[in-house]
Backbone as ProteinMPNN parsed JSONL, in Angstrom:
{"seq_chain_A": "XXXXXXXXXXXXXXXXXXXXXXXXXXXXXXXXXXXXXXXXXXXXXXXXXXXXXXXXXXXXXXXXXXXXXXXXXXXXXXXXXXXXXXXXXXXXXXXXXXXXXXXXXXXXXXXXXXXXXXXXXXXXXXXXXXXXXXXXXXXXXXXXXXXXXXXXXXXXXXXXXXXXXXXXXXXXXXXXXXXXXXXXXXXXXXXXXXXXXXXXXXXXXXX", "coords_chain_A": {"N_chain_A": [[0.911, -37.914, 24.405], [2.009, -38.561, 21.997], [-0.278, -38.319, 20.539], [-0.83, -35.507, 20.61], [1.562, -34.81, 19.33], [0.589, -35.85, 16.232], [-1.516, -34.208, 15.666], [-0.211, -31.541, 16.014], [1.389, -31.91, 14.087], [-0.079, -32.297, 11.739], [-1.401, -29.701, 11.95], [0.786, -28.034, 11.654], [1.102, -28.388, 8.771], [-1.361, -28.113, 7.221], [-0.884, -25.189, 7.866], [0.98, -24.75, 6.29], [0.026, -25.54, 3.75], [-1.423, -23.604, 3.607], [-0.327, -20.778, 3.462], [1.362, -21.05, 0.91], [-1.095, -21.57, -0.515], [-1.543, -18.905, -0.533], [0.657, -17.62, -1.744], [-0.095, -18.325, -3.816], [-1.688, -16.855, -5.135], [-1.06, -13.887, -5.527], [0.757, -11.683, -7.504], [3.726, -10.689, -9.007], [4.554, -7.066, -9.81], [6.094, -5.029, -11.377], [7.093, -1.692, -11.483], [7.951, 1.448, -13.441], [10.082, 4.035, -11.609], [11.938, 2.446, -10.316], [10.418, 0.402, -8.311], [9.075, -2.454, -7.138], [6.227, -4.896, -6.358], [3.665, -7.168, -5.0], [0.92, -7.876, -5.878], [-2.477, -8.948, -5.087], [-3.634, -11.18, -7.389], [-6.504, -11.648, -8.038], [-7.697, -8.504, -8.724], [-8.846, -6.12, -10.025], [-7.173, -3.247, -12.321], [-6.126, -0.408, -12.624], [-5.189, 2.139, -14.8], [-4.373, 5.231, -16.641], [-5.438, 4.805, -18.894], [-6.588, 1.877, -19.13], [-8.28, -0.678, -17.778], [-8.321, -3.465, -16.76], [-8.382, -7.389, -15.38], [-6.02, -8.923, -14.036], [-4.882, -12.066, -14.596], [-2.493, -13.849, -14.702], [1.101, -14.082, -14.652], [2.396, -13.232, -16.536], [0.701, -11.153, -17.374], [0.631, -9.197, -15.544], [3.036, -7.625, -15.92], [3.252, -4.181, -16.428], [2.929, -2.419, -18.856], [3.732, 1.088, -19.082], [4.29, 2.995, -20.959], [2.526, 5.113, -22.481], [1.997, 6.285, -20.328], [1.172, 9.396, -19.046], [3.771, 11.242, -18.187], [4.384, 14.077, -15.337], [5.412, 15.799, -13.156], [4.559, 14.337, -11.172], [2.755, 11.319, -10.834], [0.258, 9.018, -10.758], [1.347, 5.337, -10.694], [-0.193, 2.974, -10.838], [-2.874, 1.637, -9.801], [-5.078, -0.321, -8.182], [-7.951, -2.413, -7.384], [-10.272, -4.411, -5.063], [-12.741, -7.28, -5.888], [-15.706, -6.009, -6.687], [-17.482, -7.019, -5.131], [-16.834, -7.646, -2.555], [-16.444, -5.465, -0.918], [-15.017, -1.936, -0.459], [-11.419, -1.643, -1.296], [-8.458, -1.068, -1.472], [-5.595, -0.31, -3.755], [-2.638, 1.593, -4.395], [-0.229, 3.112, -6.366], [2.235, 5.438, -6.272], [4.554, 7.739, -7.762], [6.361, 10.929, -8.319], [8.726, 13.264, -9.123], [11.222, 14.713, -7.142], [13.031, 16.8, -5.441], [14.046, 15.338, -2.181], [14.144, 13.932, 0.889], [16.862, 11.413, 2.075], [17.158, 8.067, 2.352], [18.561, 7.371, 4.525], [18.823, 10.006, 6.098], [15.946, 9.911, 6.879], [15.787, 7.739, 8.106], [17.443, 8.677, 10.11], [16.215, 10.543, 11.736], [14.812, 12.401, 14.497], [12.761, 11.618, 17.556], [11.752, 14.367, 18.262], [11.763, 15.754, 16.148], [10.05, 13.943, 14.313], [7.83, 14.142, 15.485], [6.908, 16.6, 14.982], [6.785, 16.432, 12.331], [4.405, 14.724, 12.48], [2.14, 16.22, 13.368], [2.144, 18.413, 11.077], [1.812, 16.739, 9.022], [-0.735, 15.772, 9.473], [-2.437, 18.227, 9.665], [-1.502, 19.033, 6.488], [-3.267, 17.014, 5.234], [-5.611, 17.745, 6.504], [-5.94, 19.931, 5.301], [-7.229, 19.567, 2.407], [-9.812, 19.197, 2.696], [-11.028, 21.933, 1.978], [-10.899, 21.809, -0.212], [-11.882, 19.003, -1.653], [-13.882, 17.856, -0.155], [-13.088, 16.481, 1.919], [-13.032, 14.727, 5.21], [-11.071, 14.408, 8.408], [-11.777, 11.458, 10.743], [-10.232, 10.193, 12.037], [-7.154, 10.256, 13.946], [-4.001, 8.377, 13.628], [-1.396, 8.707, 12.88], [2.076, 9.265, 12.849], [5.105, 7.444, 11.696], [7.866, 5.98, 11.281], [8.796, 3.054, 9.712], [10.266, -0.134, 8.435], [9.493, -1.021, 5.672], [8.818, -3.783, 3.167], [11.574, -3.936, 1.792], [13.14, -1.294, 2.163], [13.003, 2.171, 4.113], [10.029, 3.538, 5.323], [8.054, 6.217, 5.559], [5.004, 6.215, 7.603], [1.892, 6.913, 7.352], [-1.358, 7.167, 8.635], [-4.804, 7.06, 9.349], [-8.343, 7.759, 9.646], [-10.918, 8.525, 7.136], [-13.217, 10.851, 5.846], [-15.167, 10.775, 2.604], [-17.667, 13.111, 1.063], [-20.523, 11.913, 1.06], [-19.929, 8.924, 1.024], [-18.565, 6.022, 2.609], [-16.466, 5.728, 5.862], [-13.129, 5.093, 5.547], [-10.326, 3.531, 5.91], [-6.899, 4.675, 5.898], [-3.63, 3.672, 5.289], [-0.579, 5.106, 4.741], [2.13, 4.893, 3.09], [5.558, 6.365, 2.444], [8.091, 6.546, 0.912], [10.94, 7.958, 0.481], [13.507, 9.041, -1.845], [15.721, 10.753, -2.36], [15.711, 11.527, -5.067], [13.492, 11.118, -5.613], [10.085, 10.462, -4.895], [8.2, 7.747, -3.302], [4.62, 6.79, -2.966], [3.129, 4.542, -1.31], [-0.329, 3.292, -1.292], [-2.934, 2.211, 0.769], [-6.063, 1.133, 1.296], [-9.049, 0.74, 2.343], [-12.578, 0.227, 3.447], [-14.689, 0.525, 6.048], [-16.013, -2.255, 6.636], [-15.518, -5.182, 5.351], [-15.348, -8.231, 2.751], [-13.592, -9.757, 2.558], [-10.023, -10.29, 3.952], [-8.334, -7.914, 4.974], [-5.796, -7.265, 6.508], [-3.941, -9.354, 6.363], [-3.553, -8.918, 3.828], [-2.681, -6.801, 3.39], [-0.036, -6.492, 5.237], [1.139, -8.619, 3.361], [1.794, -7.461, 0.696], [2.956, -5.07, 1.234], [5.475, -6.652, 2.756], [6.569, -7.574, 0.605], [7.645, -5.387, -1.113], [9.926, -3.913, -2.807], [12.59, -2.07, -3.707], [14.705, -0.094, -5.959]], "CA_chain_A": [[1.986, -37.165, 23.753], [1.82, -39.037, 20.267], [-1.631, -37.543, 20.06], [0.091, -33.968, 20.664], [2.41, -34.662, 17.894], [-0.007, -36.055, 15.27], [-2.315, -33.262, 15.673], [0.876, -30.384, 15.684], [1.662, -32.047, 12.631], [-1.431, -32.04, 10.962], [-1.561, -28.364, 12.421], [1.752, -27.706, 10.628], [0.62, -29.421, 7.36], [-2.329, -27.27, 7.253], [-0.426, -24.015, 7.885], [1.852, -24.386, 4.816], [-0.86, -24.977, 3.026], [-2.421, -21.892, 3.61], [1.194, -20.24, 2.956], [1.229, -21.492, -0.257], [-1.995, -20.822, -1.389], [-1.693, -17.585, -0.632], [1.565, -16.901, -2.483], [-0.608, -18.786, -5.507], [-3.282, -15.063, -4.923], [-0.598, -12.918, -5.932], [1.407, -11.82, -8.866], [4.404, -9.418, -8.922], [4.624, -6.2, -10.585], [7.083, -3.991, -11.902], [7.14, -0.663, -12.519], [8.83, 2.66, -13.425], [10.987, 4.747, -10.447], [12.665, 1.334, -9.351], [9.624, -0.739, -7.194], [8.126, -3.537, -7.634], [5.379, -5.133, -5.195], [3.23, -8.763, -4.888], [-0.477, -7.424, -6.157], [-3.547, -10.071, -5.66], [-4.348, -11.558, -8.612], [-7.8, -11.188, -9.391], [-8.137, -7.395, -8.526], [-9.147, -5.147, -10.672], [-5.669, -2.727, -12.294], [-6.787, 0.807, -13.665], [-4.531, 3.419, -15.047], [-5.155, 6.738, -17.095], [-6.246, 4.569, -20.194], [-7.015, 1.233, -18.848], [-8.459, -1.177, -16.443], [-8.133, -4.942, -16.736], [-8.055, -8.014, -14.201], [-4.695, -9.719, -13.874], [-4.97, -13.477, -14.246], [-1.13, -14.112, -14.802], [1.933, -13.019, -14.352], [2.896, -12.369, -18.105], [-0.256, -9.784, -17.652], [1.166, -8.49, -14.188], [3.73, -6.368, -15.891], [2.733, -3.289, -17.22], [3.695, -1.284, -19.716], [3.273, 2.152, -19.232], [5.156, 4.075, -21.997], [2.125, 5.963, -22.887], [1.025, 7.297, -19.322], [1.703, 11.022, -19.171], [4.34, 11.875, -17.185], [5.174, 14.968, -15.146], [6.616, 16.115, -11.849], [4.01, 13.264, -10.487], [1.907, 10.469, -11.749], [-0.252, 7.657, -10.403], [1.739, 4.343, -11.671], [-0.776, 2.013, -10.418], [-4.336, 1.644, -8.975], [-5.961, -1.734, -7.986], [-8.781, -2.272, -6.535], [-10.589, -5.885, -4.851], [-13.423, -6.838, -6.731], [-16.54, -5.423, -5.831], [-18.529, -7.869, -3.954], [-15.996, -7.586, -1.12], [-16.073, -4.248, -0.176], [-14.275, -1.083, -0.542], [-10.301, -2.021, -0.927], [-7.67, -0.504, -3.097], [-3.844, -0.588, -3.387], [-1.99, 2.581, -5.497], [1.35, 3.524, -5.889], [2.58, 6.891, -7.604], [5.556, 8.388, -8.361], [6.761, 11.928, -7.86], [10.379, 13.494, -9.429], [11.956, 16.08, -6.962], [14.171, 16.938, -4.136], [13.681, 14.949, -0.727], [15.327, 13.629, 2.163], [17.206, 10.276, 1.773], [16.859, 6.973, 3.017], [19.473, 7.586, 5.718], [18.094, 11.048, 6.863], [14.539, 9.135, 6.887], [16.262, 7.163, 9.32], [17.765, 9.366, 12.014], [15.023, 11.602, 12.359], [14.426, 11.87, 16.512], [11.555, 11.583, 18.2], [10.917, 15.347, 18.33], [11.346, 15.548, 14.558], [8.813, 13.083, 14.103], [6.47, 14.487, 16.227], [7.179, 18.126, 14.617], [6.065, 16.112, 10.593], [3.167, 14.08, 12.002], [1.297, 17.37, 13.275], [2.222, 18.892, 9.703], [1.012, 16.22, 8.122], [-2.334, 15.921, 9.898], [-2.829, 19.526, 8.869], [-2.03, 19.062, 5.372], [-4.761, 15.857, 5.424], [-7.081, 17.828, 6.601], [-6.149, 21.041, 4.405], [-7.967, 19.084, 1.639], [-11.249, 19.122, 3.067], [-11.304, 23.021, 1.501], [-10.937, 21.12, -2.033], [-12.69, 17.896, -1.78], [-14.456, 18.141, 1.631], [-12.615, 14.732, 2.812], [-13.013, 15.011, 6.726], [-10.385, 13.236, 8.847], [-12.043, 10.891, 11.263], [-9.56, 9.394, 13.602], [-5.491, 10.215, 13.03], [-3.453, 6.94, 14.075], [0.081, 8.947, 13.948], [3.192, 9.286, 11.622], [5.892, 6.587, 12.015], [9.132, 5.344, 10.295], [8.743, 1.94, 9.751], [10.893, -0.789, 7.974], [8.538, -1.711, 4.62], [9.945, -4.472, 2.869], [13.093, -3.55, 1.598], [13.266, -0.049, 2.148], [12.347, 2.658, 5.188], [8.725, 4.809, 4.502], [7.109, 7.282, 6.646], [4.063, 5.7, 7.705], [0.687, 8.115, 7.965], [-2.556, 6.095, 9.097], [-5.76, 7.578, 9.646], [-9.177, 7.434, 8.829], [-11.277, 9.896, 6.732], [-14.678, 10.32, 4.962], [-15.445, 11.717, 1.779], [-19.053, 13.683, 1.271], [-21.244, 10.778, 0.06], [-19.093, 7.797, 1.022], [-18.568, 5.558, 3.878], [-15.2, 5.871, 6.288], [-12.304, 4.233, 5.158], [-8.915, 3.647, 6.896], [-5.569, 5.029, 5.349], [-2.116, 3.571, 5.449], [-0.218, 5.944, 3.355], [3.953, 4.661, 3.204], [5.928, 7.082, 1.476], [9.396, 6.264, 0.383], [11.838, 9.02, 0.351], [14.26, 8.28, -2.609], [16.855, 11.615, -2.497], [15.678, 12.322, -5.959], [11.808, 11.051, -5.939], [8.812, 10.243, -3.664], [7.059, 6.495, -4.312], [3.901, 6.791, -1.881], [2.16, 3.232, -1.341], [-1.387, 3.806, -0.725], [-3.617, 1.089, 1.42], [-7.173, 2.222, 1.932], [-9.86, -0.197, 3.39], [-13.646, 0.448, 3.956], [-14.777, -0.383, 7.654], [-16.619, -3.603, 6.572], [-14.757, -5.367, 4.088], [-15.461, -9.218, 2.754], [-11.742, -10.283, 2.286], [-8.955, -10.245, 5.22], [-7.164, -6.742, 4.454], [-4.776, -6.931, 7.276], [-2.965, -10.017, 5.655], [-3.314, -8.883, 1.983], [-2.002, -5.555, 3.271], [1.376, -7.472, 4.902], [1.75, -9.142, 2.349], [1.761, -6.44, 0.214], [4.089, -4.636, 2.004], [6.716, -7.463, 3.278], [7.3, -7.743, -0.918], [8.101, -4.096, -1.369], [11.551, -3.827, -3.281], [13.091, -0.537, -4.162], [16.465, 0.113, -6.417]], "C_chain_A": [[2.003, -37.45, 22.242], [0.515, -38.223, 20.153], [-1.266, -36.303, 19.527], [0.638, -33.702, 19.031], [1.9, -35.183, 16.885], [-0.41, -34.395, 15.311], [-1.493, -31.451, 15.361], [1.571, -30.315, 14.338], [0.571, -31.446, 11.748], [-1.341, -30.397, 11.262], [-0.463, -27.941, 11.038], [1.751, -27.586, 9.002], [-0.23, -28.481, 6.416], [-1.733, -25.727, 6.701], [0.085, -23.625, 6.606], [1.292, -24.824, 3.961], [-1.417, -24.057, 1.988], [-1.732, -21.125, 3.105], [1.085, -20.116, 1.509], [0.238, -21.282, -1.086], [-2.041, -19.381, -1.428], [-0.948, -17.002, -1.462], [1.042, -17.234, -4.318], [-1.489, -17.183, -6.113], [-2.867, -14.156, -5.235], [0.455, -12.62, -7.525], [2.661, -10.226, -8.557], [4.809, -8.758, -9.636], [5.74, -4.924, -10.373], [6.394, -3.064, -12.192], [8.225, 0.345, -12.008], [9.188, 2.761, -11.657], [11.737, 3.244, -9.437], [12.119, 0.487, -8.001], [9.036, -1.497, -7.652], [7.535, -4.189, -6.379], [4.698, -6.626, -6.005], [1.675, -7.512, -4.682], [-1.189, -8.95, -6.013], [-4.136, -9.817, -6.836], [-5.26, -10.979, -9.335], [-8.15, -9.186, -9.341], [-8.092, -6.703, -10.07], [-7.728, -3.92, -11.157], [-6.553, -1.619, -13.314], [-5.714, 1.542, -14.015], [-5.364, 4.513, -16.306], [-5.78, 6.545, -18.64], [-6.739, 2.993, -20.324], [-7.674, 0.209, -17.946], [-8.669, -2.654, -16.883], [-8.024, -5.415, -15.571], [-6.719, -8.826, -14.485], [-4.78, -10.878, -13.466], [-3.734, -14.171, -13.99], [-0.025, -13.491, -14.528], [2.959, -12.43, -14.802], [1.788, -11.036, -18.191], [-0.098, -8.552, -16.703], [2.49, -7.288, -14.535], [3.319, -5.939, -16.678], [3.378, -2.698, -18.174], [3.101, -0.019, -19.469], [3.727, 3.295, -19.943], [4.229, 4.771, -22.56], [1.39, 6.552, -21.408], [2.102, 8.287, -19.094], [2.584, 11.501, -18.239], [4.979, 13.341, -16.748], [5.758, 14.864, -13.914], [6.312, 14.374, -10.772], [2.813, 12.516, -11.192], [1.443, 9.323, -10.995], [0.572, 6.249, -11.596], [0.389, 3.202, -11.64], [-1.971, 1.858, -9.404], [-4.763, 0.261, -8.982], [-7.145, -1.747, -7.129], [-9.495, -4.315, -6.352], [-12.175, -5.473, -5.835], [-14.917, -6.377, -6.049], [-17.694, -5.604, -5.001], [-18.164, -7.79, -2.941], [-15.477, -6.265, -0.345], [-15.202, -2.743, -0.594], [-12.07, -1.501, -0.094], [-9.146, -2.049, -2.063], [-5.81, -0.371, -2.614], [-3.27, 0.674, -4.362], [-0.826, 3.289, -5.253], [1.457, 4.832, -7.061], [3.759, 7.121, -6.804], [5.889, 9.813, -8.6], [8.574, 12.66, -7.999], [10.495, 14.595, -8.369], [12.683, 15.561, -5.846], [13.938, 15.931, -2.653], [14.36, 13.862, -0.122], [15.566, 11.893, 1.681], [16.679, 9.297, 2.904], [17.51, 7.124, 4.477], [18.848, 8.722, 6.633], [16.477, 10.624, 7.258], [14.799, 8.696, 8.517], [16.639, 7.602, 10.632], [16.982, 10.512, 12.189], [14.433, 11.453, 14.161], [13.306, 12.155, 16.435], [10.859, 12.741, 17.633], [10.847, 15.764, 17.355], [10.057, 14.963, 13.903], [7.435, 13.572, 14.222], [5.916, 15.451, 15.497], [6.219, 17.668, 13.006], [4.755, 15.684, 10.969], [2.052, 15.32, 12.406], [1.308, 18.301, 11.931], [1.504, 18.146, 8.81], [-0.287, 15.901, 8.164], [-3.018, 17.121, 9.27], [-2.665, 19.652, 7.623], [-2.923, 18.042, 4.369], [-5.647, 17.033, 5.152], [-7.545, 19.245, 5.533], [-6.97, 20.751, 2.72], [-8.859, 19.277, 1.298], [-11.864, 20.166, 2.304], [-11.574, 22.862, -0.442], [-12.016, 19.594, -2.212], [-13.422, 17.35, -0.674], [-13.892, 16.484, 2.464], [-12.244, 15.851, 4.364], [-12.054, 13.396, 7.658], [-11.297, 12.931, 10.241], [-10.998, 10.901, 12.767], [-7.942, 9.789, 12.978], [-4.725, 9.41, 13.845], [-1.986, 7.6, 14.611], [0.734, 8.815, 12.543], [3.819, 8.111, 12.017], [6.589, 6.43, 11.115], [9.02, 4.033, 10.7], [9.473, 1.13, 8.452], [9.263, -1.476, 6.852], [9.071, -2.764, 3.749], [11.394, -3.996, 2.419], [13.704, -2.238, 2.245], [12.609, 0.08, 3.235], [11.694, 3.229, 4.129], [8.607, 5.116, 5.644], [6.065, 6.698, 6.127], [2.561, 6.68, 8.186], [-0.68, 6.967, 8.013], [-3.291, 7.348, 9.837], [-6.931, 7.021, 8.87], [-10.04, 8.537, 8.279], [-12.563, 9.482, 5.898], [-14.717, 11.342, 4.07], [-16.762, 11.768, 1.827], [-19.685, 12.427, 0.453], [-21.055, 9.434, 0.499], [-19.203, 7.623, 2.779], [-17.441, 5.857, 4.174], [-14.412, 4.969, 5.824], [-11.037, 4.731, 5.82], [-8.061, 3.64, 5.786], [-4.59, 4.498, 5.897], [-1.228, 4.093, 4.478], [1.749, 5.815, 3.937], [4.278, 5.705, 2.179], [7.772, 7.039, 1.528], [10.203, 7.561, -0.065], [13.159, 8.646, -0.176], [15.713, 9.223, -2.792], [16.208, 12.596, -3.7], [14.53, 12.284, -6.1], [11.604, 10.387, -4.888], [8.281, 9.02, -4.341], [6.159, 6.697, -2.908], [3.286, 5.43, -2.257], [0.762, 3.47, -0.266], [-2.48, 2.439, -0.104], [-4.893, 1.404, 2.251], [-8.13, 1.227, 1.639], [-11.176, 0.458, 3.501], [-13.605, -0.269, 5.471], [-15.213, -1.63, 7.475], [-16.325, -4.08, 5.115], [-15.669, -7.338, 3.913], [-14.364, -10.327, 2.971], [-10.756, -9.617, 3.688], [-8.019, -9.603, 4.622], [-5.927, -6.745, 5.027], [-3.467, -8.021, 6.585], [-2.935, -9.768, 4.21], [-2.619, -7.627, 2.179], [-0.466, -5.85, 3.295], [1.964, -7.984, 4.278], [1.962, -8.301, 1.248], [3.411, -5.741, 0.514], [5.271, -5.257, 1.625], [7.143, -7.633, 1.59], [7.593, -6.651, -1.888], [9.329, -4.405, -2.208], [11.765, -2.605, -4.221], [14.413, -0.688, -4.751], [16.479, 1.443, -6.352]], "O_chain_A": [[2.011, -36.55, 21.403], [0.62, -37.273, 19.377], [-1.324, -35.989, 18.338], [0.369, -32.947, 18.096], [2.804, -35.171, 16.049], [0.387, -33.51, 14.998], [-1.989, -30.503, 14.752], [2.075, -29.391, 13.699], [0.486, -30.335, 11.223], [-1.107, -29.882, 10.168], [-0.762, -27.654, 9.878], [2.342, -26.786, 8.276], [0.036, -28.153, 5.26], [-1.957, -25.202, 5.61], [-0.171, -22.609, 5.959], [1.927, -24.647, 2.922], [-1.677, -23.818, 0.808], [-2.241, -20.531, 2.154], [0.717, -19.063, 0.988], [0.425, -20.881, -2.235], [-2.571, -18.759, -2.349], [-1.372, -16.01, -2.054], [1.419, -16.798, -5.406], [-1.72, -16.731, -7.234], [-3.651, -13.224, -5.411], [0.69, -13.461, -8.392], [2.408, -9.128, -8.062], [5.563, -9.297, -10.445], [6.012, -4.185, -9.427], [5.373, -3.117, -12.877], [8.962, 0.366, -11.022], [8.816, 2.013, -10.753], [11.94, 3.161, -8.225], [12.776, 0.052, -7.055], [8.379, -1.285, -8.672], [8.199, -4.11, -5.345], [5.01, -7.077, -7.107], [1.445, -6.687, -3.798], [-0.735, -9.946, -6.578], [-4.8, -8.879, -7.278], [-5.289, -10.313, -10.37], [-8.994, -8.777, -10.139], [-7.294, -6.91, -10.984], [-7.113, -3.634, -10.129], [-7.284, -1.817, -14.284], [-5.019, 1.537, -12.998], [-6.534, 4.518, -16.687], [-6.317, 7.377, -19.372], [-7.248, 2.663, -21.396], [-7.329, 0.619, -16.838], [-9.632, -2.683, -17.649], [-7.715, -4.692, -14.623], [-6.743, -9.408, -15.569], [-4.785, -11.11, -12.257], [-3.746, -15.061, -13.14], [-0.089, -12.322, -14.147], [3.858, -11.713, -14.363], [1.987, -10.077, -18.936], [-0.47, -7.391, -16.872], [2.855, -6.385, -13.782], [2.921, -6.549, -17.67], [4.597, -2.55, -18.087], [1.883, 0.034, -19.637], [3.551, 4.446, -19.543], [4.765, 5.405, -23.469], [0.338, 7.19, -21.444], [3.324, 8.184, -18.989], [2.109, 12.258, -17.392], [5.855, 13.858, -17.44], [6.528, 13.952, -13.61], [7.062, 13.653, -10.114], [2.049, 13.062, -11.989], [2.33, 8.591, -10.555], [0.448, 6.175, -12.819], [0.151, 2.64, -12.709], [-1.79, 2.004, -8.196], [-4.74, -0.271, -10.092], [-7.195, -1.005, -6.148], [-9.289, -5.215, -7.166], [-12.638, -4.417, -6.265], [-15.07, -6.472, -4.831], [-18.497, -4.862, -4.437], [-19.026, -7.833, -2.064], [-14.561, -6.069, 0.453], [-14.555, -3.103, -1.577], [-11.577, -1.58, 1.031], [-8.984, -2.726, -3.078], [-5.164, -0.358, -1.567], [-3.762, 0.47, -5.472], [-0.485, 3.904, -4.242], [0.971, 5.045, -8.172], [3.975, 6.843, -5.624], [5.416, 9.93, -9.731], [9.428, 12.545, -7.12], [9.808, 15.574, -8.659], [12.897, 14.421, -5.434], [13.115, 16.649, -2.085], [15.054, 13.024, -0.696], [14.71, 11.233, 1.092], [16.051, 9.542, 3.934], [16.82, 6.961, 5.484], [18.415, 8.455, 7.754], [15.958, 11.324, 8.127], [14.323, 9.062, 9.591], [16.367, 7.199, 11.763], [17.355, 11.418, 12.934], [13.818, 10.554, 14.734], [12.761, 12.796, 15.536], [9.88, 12.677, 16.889], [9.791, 16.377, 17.201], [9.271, 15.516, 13.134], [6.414, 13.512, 13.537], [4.711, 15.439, 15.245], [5.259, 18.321, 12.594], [3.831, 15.993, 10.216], [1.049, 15.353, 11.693], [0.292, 18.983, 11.799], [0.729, 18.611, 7.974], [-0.977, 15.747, 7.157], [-3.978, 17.041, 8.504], [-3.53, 20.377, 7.129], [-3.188, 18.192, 3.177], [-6.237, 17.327, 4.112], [-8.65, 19.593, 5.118], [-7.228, 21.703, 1.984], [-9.188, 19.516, 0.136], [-12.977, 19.928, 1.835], [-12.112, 23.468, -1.367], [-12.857, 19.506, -3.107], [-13.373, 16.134, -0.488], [-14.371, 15.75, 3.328], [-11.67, 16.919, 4.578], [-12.204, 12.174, 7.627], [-11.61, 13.917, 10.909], [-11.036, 11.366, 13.906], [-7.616, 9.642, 11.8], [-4.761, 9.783, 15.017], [-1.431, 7.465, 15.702], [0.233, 8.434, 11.485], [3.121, 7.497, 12.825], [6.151, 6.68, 9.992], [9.118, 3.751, 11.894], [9.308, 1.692, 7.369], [8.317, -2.156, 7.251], [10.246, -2.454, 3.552], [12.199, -3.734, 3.312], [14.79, -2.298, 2.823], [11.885, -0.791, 3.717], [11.992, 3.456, 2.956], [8.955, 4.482, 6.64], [5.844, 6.514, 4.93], [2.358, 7.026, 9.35], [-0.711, 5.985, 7.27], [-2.816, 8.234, 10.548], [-6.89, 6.236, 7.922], [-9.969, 9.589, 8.914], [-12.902, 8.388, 5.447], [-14.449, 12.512, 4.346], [-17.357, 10.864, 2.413], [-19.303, 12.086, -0.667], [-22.031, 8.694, 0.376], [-19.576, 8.343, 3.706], [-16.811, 6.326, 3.226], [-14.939, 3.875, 5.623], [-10.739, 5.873, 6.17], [-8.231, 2.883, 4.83], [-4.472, 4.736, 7.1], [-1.125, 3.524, 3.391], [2.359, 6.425, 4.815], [3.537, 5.961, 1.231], [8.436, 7.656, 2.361], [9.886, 8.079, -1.135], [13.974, 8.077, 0.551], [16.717, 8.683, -3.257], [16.102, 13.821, -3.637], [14.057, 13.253, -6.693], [12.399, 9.854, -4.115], [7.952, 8.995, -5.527], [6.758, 6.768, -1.835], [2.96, 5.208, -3.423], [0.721, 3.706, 0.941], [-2.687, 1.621, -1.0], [-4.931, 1.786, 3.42], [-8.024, 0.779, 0.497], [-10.946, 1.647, 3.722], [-12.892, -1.164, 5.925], [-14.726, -2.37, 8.33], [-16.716, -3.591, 4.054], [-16.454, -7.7, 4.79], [-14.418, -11.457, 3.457], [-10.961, -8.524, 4.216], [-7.108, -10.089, 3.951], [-4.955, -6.349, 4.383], [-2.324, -7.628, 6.349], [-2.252, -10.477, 3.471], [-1.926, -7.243, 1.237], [0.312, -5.722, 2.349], [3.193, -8.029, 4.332], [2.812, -8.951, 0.639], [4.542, -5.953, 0.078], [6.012, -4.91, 0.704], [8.345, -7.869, 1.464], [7.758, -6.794, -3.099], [9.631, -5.592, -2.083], [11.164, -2.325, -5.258], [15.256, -1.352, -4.148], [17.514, 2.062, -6.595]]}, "name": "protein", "num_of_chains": 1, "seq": "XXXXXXXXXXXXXXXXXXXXXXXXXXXXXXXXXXXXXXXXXXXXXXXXXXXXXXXXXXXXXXXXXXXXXXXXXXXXXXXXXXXXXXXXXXXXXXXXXXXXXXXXXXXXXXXXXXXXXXXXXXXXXXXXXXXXXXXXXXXXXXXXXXXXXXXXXXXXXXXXXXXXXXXXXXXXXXXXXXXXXXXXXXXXXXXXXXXXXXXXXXXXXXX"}
């Protein structure tokens, strides 16, 4: 039994650790339409006039008072770096009309069902513009993202040239604007997406 409990320790010990280093891997970023998210570190950060790596987390907030805004705008593109695969993080921004947090919420079943066949079809209505072909479609869902509810779209899709890559596309329905959080994965990655994605996520925060 003492054995047990050395070894559960040590186990324990270990764990928070790992915890810890991990929260050392990230950095959290602000921006415009009221979100801010927990980006890894070293990735790669592009927008419509630059691309830098983010060592700190005086470099982690952006300024973006000269990217062009209209109805909709990419705030934020990241990508891992490129020894490890295909693996990118991007959030945009979108001014107009659409359903609130609350109506997000009581949407029934057959509602649900009624958007994720709509939204499969306007996936795949793409294909006629940039021949992306959907693969596999996972499903719509309302799911609790950190702070805030998103409609959750997951699938996977291939562009002409390119290997398949898996989509998790959250989209935040604000009343007055759309924040979509984009989470898109090659099949064979080097780095453990599923916990950089969670984590990702679970540090969502919306005003």
């Amino acid at each position: 039994m003492k054995y047990l409990s050395v070894v559960l320790a040590a186990s324990l010990t270990v764990l928070a650790q790992a915890q810890e280093l991990s929260k050392s891997q990230f950095v959290q970023t602000k921006l415009p339409g009221g979100i801010s998210l927990d980006i890894p570190k070293d990735w790669s950060f592009a927008g419509p006039d630059q691309k830098r790596v983010l060592q700190t987390y005086a470099q982690s907030v952006w300024d973006l008072t000269k990217i062009p805004y209209g109805r909709a705008g990419m705030m934020l593109g990241a990508t891992a770096p490129a020894d490890a695969g295909y693996v990118s993080i991007t959030v945009s921004l979108e001014y107009r009309s659409v359903a609130s947090q609350d109506e997000l919420k009581q949407l029934s079943a057959s509602q649900l069902a009624g958007i994720d066949e709509q939204n499969r079809k306007d996936v795949e209505a793409g294909s006629s513009y940039n021949g992306l072909k959907v693969l596999s479609w996972e499903g719509t869902s309302v799911e609790r993202v950190g702070s805030a509810t998103a409609m959750v779209k997951r699938y996977t899709y291939q562009l002409p040239g390119e290997k398949p890559r898996h989509m998790e596309n959250c989209e935040f329905f604000l009343g007055d604007r759309l924040i979509s959080l984009l989470l898109q994965h090659g099949e064979h990655t080097l780095i453990p997406t599923k916990p950089i994605f969670e984590r990702v996520k679970a540090s969502v925060a919306i005003k």
